[in-house]
Backbone bond lengths (Angstrom), bond angles and torsions (degrees), N, CA, C in turn:
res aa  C-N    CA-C-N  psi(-1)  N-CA   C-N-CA  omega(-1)  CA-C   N-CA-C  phi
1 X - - - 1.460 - - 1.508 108.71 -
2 X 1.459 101.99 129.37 1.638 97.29 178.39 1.892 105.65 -99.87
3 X 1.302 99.18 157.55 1.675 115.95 -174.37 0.975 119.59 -106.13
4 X 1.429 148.76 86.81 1.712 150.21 177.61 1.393 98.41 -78.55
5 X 1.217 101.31 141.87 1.799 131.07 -174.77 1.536 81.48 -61.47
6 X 1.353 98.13 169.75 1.814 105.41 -177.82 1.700 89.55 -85.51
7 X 1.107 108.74 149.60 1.422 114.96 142.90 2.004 86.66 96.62
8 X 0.816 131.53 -0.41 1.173 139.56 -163.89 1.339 111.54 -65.66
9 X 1.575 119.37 122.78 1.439 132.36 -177.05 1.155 114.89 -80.02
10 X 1.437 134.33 104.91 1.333 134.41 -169.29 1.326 116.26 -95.29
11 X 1.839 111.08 -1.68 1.224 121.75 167.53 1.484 103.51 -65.76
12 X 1.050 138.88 -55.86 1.753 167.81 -175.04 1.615 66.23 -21.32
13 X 1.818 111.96 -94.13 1.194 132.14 -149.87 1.536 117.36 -51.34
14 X 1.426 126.22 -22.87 1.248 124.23 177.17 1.390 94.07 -82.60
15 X 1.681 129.73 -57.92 1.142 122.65 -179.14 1.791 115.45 -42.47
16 X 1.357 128.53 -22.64 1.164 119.00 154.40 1.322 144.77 -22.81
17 X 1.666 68.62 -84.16 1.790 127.22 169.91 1.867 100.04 -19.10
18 X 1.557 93.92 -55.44 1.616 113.50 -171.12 0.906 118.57 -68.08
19 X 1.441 96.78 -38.33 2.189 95.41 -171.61 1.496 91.24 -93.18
20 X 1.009 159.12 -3.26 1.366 163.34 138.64 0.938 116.41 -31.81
21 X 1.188 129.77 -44.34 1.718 130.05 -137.36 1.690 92.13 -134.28
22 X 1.293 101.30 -12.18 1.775 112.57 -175.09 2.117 93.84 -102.27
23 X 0.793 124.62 -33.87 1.559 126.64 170.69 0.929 120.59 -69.95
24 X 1.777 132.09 -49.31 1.006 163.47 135.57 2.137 110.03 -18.04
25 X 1.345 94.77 -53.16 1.332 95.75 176.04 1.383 124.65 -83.67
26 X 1.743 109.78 -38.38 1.531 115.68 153.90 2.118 122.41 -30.44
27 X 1.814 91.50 -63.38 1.263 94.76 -167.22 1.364 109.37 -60.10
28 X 1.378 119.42 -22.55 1.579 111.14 -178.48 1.661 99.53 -79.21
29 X 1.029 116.44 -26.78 1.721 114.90 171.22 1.665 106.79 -53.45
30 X 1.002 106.61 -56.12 1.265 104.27 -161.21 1.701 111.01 -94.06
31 X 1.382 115.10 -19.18 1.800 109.98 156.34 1.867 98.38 -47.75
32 X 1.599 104.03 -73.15 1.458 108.23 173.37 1.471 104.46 -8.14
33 X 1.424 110.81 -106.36 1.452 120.62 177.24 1.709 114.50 -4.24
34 X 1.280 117.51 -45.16 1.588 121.27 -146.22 1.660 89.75 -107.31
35 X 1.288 125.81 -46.62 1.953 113.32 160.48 1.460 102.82 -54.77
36 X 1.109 132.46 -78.16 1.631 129.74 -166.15 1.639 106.39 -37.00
37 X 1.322 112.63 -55.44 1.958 106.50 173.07 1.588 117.98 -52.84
38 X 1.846 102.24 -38.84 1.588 104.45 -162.46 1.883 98.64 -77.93
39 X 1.531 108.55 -17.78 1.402 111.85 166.37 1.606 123.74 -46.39
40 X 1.498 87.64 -60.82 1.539 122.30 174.90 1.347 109.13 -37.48
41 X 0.905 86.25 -69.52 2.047 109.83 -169.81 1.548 114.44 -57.20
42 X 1.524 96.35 -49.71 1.953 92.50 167.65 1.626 115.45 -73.71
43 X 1.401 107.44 -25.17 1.768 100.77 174.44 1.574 111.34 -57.15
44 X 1.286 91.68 -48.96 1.603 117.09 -162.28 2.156 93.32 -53.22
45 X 1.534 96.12 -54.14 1.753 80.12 178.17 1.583 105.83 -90.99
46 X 0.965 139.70 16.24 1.827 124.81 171.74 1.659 83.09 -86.38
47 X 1.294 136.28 -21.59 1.675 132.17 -166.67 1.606 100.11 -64.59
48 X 2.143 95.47 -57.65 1.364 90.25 -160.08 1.248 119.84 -48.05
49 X 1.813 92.93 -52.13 2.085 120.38 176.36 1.599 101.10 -13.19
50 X 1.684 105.02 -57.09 1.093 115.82 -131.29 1.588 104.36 -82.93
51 X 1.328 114.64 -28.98 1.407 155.05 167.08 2.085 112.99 -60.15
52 X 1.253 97.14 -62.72 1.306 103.73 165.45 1.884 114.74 -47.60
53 X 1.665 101.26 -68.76 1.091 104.85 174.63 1.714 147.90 -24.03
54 X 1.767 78.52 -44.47 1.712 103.71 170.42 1.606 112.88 -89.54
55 X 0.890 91.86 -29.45 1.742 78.99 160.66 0.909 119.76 -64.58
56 X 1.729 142.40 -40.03 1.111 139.72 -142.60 1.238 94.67 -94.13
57 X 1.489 116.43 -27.73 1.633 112.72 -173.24 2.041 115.90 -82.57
58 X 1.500 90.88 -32.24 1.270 111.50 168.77 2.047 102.61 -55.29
59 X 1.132 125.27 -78.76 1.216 142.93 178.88 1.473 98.10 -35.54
60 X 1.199 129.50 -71.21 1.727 140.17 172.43 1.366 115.12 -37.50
61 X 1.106 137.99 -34.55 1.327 158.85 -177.21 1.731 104.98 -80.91
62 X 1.489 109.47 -57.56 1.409 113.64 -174.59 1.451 106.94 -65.58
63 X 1.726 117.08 -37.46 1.378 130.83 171.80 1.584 109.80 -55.63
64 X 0.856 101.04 -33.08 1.894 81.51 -173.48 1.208 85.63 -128.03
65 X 1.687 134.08 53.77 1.285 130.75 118.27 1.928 131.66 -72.52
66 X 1.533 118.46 92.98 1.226 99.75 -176.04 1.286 122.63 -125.04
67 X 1.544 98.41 44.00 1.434 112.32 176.99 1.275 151.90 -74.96
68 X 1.711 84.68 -0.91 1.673 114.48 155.79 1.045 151.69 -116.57
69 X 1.759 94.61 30.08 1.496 133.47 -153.86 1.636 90.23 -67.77
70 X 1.337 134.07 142.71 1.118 131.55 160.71 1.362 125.92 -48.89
71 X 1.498 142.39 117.38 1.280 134.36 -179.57 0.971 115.82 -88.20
72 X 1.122 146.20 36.94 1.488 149.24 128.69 1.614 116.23 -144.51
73 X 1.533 92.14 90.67 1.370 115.19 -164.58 1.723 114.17 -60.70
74 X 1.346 128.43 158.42 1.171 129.94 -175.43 1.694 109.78 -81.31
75 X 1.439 126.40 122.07 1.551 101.66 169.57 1.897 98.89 -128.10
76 X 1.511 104.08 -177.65 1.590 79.13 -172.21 2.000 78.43 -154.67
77 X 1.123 125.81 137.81 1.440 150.77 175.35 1.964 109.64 -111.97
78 X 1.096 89.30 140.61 1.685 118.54 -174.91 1.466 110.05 -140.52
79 X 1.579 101.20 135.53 1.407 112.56 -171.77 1.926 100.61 -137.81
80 X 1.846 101.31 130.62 1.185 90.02 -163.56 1.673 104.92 -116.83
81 X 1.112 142.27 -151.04 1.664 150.64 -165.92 1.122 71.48 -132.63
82 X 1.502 96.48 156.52 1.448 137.15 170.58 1.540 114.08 -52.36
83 X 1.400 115.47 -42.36 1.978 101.67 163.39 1.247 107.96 -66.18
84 X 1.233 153.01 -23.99 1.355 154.99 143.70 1.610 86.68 138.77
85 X 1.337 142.19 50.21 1.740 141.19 156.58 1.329 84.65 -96.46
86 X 1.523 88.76 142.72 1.579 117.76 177.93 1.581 112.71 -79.61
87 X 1.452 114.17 129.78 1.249 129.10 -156.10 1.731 102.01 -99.51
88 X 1.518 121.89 -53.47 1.204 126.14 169.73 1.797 116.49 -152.93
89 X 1.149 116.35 169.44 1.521 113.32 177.35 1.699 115.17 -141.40
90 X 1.438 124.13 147.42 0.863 82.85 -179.51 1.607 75.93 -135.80
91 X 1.679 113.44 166.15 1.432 126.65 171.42 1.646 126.55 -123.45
92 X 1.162 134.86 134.27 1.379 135.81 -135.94 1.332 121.95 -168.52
93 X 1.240 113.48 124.78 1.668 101.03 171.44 1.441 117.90 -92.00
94 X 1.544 126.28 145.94 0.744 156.26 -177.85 1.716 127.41 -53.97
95 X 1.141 136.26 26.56 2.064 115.56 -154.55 1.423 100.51 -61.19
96 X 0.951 94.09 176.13 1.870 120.04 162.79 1.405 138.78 -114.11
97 X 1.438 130.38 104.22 0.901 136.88 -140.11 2.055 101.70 -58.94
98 X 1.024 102.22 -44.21 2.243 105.82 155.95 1.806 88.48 69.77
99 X 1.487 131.63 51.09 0.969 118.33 175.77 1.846 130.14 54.81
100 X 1.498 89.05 17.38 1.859 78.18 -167.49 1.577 89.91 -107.23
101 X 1.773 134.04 -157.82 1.102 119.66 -177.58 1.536 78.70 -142.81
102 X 1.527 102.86 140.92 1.112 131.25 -135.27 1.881 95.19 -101.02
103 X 1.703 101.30 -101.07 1.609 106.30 169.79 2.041 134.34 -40.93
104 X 0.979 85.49 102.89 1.617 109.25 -179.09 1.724 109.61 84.86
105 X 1.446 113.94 38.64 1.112 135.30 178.92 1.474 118.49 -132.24
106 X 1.453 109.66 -102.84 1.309 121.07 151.17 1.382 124.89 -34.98
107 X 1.107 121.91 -52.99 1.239 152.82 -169.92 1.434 119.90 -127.53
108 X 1.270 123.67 69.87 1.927 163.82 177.87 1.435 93.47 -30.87
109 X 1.375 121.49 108.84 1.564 136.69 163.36 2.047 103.30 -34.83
110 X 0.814 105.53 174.48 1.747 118.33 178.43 1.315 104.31 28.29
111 X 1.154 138.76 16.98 1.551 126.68 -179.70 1.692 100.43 -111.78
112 X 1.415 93.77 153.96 1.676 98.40 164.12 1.233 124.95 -83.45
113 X 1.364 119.31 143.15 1.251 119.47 -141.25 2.186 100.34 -138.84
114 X 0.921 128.20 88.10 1.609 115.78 162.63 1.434 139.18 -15.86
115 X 1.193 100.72 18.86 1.614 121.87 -179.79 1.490 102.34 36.63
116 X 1.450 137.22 42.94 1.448 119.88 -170.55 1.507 82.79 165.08
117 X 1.845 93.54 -145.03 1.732 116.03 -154.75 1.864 84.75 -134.76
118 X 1.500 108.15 161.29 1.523 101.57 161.29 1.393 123.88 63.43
119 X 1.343 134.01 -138.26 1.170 126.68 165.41 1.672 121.30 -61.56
120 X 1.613 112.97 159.90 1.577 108.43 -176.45 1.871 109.74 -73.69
121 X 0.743 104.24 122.90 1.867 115.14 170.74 1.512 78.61 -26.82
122 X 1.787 87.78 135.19 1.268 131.22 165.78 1.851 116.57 -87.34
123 X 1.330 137.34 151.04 0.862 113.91 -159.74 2.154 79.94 -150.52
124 X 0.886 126.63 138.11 1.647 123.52 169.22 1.579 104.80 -122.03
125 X 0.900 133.38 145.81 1.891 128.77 145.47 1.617 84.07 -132.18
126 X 1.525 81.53 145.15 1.534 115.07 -175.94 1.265 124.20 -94.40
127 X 1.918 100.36 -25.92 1.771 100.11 160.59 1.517 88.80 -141.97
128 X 1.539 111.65 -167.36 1.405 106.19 173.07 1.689 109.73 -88.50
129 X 1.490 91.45 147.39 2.003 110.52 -165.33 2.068 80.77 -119.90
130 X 1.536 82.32 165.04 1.697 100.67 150.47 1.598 126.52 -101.42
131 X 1.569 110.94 83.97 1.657 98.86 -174.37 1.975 129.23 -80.55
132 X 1.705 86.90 113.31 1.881 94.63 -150.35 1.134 122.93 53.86
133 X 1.436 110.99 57.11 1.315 115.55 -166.11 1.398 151.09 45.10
134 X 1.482 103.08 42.83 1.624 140.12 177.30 1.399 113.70 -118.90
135 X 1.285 104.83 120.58 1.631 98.69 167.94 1.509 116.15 -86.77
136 X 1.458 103.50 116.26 1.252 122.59 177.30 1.366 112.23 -101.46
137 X 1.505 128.53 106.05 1.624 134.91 165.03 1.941 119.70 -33.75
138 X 1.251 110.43 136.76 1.446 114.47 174.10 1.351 105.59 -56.77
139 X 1.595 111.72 128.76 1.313 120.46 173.96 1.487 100.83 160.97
140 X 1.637 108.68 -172.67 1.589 125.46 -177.97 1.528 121.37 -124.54
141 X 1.221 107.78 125.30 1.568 119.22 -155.27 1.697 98.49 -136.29
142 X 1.476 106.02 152.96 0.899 116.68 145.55 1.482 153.10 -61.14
143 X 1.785 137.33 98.46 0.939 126.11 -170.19 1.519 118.50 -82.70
144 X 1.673 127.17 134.23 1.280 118.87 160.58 1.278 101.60 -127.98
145 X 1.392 112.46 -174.89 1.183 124.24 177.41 1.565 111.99 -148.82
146 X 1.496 122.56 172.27 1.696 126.74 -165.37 1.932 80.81 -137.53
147 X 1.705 118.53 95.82 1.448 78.90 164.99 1.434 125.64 -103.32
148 X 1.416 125.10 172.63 1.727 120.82 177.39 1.252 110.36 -147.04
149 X 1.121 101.14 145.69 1.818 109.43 -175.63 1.334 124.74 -38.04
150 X 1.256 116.60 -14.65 1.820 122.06 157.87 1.423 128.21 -132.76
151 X 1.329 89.03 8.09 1.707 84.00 166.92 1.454 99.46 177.47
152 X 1.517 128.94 151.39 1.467 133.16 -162.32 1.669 102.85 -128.13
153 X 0.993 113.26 122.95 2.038 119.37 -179.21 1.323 86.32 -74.48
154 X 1.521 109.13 152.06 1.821 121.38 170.79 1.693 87.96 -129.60
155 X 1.328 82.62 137.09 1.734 105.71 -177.62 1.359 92.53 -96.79
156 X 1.739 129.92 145.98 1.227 140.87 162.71 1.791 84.61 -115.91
157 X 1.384 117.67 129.40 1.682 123.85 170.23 1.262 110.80 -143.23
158 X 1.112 113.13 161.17 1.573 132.40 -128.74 1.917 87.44 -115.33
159 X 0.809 103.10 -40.37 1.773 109.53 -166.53 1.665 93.55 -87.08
160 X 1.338 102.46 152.22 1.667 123.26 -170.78 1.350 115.02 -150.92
161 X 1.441 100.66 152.88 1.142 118.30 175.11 1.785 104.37 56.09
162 X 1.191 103.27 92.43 1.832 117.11 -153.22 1.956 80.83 -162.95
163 X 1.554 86.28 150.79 1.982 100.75 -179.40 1.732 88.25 -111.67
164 X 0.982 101.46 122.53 1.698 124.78 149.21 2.128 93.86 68.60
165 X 0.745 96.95 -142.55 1.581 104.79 -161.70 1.882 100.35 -112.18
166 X 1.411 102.07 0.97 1.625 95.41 -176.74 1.849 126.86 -73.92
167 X 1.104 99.19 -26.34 1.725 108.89 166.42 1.275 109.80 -103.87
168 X 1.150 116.79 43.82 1.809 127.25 173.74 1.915 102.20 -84.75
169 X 1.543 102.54 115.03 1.240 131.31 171.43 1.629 124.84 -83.26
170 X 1.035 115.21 78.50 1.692 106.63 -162.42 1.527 99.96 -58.35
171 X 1.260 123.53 -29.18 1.564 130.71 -175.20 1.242 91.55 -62.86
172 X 1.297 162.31 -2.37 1.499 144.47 -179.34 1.307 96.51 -138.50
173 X 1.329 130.66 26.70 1.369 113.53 135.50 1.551 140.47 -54.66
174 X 1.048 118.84 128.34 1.419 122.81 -163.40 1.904 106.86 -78.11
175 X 1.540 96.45 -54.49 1.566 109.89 163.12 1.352 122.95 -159.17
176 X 1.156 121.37 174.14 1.658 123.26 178.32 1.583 96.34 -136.96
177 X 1.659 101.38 152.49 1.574 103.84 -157.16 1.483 78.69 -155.62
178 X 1.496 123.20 149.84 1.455 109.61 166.51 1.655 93.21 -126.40
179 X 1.175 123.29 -169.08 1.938 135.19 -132.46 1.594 99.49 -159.20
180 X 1.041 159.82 157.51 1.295 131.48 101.58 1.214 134.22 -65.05
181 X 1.430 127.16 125.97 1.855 140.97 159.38 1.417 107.63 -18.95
182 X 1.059 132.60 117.26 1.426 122.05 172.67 2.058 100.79 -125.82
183 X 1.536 98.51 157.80 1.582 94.76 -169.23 2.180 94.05 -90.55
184 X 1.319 88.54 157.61 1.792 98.31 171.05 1.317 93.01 -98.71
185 X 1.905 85.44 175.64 1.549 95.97 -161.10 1.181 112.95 -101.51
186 X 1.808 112.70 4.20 1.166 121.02 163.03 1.575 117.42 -156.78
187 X 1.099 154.95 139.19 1.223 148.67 -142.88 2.310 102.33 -61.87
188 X 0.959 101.88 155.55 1.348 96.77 173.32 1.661 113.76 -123.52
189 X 1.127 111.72 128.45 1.889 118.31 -171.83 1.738 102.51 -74.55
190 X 1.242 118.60 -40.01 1.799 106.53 -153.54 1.707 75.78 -116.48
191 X 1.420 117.49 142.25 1.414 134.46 154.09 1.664 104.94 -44.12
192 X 1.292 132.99 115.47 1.529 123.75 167.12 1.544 118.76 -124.86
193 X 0.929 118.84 169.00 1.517 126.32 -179.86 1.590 78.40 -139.63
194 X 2.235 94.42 156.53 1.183 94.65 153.32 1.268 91.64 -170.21
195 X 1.531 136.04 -179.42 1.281 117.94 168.75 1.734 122.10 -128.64
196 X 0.985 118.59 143.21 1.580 131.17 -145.80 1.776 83.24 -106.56
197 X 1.851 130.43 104.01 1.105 137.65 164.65 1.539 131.21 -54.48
198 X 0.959 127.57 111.04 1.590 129.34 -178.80 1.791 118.56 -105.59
199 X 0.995 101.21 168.79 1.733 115.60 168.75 1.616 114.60 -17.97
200 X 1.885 106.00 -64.14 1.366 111.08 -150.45 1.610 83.77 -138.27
201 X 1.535 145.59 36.76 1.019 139.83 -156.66 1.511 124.48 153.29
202 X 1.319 113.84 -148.21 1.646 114.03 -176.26 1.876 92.97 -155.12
203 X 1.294 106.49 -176.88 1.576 116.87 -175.27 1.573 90.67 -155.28
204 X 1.558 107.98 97.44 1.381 115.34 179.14 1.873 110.18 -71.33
205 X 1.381 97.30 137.53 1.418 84.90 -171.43 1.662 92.14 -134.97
206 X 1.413 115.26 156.87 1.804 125.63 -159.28 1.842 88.69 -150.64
207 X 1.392 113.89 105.11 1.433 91.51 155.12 2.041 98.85 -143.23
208 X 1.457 95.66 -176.01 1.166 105.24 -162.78 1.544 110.11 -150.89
209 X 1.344 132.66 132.36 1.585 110.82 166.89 1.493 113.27 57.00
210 X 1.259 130.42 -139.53 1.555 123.72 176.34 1.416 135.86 -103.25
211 X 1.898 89.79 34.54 1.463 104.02 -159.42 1.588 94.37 -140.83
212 X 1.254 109.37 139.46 1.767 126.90 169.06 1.454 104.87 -143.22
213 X 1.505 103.76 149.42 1.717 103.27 170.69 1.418 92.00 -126.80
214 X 1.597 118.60 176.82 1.253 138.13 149.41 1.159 150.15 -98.22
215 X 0.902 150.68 114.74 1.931 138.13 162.75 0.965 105.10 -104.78
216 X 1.533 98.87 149.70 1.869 101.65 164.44 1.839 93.88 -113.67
217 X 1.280 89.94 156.53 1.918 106.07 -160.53 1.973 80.22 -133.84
218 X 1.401 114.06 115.42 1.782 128.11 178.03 1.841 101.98 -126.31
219 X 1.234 111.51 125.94 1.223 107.79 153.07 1.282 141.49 -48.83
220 X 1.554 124.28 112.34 1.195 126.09 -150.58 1.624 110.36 -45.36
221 X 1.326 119.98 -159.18 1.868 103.76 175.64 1.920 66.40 -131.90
């Protein structure tokens, strides 16, 4: 048995009753509210996660795509004087010899030839040199070459920055010098240039397959 004070307002207690059950019903309103956002909010970042993620795999994929890597890559050699100032440079693409045979094959005896792949070999001197005993002025020229089974002409040309040997100007040749063909001592896979340092100069050297030539490159006097 329950006991109410005398005189006891039982309005009081329903009016409770009300705001009780009305607070009570709010707070579940508004927990509601605060799961449905915290729903929101973790969807909203498992998206980004999820979003980020695929990019990274997307991006990773494109990264170690290199299947359109150029096959006869660009490389470029520098040769300097004894204070270490750069004497000449030259820049060049690269082929690969790929089992085929190269001189008077691949590469057609008496014809002019882009010394390389892609654009024509780049050629710099930094002051004036004697090339095989030519005085050649400081500057950047085009290198070609004619090769032949005993000996290969080197083109010094005046015109630059030209693709392959097809807008070749014999009128802006600077000079022609010929070399003898000499055999390597073992076949060579990638076309290279490089230059072999001397006393008063360098000795540019180009070989390929079973063939190398020489120049010697001297600082003018």
């Amino acid at each position: 048995m329950v006991f109410w004070p005398k005189n006891y307002d039982f309005s009081l207690e329903s009016n409770f009753c009300d705001i009780l059950i009305i607070t009570l019903t709010r707070f579940k309103g508004i927990k509601t509210k605060l799961k449905t956002k915290l729903v929101t909010k973790l969807n909203s970042m498992n998206l980004l996660k999820l979003s980020f993620l695929l990019f990274l795999i997307s991006f990773t994929t494109t990264a170690q795509d290199f299947s359109d890597i150029d096959k006869s890559p660009m490389d470029a050699v520098i040769t300097r004087n004894q204070d270490n100032s750069p004497l000449a440079r030259i820049i060049y693409s690269s082929p690969k010899k790929k089992g085929r045979e190269i001189f008077g094959k691949l590469v057609p005896f008496n014809k002019i030839w882009r010394t390389g792949a892609n654009e024509a070999t780049e050629i710099t001197f930094y002051e004036n040199v004697n090339f095989n005993g030519t005085k050649v002025e400081a500057g950047t020229y085009s290198l070609y070459t004619i090769p032949e089974e005993k000996q290969w002409t080197i083109i010094i040309n005046k015109k630059i920055n030209v693709w392959g040997a097809y807008s070749y100007d014999e009128s802006l040749d600077l000079l022609r010098t010929t070399v003898p063909a000499k055999s390597t001592a073992a076949p060579v896979e990638d076309f290279s240039i490089t230059f072999k340092p001397k006393s008063n100069g360098s000795d540019l050297l180009m070989g390929w397959d079973d063939t190398f030539v020489e120049i010697p490159i001297k600082k003018a006097d």
